[in-house]
Wavefront OBJ file of the C-alpha trace (Angstrom):
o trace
v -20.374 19.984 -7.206
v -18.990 18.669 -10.337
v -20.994 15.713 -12.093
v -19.895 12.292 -12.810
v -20.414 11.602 -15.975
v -21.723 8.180 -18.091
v -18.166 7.321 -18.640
v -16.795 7.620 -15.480
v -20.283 5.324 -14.014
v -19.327 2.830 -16.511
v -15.403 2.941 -15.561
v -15.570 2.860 -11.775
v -18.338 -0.072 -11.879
v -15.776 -2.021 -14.112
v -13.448 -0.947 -11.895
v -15.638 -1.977 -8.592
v -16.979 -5.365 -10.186
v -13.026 -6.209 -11.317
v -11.859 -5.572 -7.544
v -15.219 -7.757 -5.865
v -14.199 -11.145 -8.288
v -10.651 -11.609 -7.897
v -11.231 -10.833 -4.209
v -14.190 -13.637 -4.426
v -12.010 -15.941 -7.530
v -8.971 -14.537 -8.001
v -7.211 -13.062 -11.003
v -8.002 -16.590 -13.656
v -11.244 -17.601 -12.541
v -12.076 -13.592 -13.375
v -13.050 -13.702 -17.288
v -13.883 -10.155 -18.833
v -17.659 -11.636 -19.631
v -18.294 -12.099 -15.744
v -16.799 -8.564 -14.912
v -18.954 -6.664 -17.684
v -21.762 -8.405 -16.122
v -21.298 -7.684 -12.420
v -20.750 -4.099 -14.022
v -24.084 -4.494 -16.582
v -22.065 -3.084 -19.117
v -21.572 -4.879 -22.515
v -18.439 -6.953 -22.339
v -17.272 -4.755 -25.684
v -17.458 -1.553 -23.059
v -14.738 -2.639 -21.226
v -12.741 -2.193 -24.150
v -13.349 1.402 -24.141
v -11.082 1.994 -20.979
v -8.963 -1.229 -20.660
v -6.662 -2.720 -23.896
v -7.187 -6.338 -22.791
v -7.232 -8.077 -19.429
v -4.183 -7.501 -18.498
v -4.209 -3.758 -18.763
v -7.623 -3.220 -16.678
v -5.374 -5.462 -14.164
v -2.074 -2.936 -13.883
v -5.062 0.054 -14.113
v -7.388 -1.225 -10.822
v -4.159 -1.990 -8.848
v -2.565 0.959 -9.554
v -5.591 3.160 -8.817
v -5.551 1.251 -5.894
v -2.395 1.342 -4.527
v -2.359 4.965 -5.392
v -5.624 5.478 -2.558
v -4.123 3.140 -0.358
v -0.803 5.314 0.090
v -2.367 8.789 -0.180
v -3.969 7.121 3.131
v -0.966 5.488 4.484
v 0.883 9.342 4.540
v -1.883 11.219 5.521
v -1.003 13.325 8.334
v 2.517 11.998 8.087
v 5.342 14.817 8.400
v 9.151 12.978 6.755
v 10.524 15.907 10.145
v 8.913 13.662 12.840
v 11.193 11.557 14.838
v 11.543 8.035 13.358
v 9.341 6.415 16.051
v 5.999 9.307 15.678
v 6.729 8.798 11.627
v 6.581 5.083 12.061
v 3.491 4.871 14.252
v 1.974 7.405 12.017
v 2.225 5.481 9.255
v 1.570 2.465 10.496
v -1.571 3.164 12.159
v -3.124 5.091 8.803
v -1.942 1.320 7.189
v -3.954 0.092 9.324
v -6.853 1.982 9.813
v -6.595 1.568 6.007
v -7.406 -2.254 5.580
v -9.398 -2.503 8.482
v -11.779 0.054 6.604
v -11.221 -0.635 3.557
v -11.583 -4.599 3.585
v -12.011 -4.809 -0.259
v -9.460 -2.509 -1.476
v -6.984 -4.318 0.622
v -7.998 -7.408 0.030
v -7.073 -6.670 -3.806
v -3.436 -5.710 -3.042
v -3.089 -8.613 -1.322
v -4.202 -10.298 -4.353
v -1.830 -8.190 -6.635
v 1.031 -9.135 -4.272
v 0.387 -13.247 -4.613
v -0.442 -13.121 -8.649
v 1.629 -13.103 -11.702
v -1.280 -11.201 -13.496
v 0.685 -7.976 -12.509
v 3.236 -6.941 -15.015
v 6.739 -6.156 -13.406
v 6.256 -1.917 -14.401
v 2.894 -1.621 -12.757
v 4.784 -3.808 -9.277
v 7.758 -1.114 -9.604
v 5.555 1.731 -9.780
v 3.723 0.397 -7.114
v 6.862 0.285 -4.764
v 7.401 3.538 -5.638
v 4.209 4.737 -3.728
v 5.765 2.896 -0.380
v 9.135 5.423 -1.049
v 8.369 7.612 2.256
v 8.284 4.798 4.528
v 11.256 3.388 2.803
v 13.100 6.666 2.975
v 12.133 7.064 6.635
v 13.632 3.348 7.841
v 16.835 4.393 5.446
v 16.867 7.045 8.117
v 16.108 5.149 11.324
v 19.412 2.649 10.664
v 21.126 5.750 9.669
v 20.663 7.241 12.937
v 21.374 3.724 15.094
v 17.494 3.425 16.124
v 16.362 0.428 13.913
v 17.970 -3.099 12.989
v 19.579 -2.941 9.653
v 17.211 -4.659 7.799
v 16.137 -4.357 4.208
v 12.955 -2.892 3.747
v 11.912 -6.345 2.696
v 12.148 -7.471 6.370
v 11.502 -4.333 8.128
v 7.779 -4.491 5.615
v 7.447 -8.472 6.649
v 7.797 -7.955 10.251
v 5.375 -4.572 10.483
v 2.960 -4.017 7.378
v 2.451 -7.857 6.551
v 1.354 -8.711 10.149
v -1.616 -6.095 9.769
v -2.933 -7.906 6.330
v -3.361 -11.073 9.096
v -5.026 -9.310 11.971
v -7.427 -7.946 8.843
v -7.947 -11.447 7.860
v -8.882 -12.836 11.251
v -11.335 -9.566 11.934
v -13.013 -10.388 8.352
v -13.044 -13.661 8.986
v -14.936 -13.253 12.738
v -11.936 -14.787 14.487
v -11.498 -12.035 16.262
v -12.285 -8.232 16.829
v -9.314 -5.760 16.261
v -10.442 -3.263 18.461
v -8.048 0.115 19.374
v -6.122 -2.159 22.384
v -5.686 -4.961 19.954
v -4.484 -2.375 17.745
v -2.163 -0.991 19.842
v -0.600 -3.720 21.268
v 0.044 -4.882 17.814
v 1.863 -1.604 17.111
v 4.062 -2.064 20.098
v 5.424 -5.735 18.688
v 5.475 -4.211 15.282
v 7.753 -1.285 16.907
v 9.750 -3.744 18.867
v 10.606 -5.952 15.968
v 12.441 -3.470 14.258
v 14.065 -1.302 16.913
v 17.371 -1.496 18.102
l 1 2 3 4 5 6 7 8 9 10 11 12 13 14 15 16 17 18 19 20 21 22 23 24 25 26 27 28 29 30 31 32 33 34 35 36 37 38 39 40 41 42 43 44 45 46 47 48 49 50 51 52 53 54 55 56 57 58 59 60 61 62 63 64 65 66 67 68 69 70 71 72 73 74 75 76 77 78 79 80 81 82 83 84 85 86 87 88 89 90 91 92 93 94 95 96 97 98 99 100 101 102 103 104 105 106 107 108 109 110 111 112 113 114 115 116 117 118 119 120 121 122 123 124 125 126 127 128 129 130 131 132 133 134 135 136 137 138 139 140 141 142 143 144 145 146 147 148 149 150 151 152 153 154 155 156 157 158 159 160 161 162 163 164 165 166 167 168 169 170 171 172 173 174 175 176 177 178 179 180 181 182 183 184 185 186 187 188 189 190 191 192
């Protein structure tokens, strides 16, 4: 087993602590001292991996993103039907930010904040390309609404980020039914 070194400690608790205060105060309320700290790092180490604020922003959510759709395509073959590549996907989405609360939490964050420059959000759409590429080829083939991927994401992925929300928030438990059934709209929203 290959060991982490002092770097890479120092880097993924920056990393960590960045992710836990703009979920908790969002991007502004998130100074550099307050992240060092939450890191116990010197506030000068965070200049080590990270130019200025900005940077260690485009950094975490890219490192992010990048987890988030290594998970979303796990298991996830572009030669299944439309419908098994869908559900797939979607469920791994899911499974994703119901499990990973925090990381999700941050792309939310990312999504609603001007603290992401407009490279790091392009990149990051680039990581959604297979699910993209695979509703390109449900309209193509007459088996969902032709929608742009804006709508087809608003009416399936953006509905899980609430169902998240209420489970975190103890409104309600999203248990494998729940889960399910919210597939089954999300299917039926999009197919023809």
């Amino acid at each position: 087993m290959k060991a982490i070194s002092k770097s890479q400690i120092k880097r993924d608790a920056l990393v960590k602590a960045t992710i836990c205060l703009v979920n908790n105060n969002g991007f502004h309320a998130t100074p550099m001292s307050k992240i060092a700290k939450m890191a116990n790092v010197s506030p000068a180490t965070i200049y080590l991996y990270f130019k200025n604020k900005q940077d260690l922003a485009n950094q975490v959510y890219m490192e992010v993103k990048a987890e988030f759709s290594s998970f979303a395509f796990k298991d996830y073959d572009p030669g299944m039907s439309v419908e098994e590549g869908f559900q797939k996907i979607w469920m791994n989405i899911a499974t994703f930010k119901l499990r990973e609360v925090d990381h999700a939490l941050f792309l939310s964050q990312c999504d609603n904040t001007p603290m992401i420059d407009e490279e790091s959000r392009q990149q990051g759409l680039k990581h959604l390309e297979p699910l993209v590429e695979l509703w390109e080829r449900g309209k193509k083939e007459g088996i969902l609404k032709p929608l742009s991927p804006f709508v087809l994401y608003a009416f399936t992925i953006y509905p899980i980020t609430f169902l998240m929300n209420i489970e975190n928030g103890g409104l309600c438990k999203v248990d494998e039914q729940a889960l399910e059934k919210a597939y089954v709209a999300a299917w039926d929203s999009i197919k023809l």
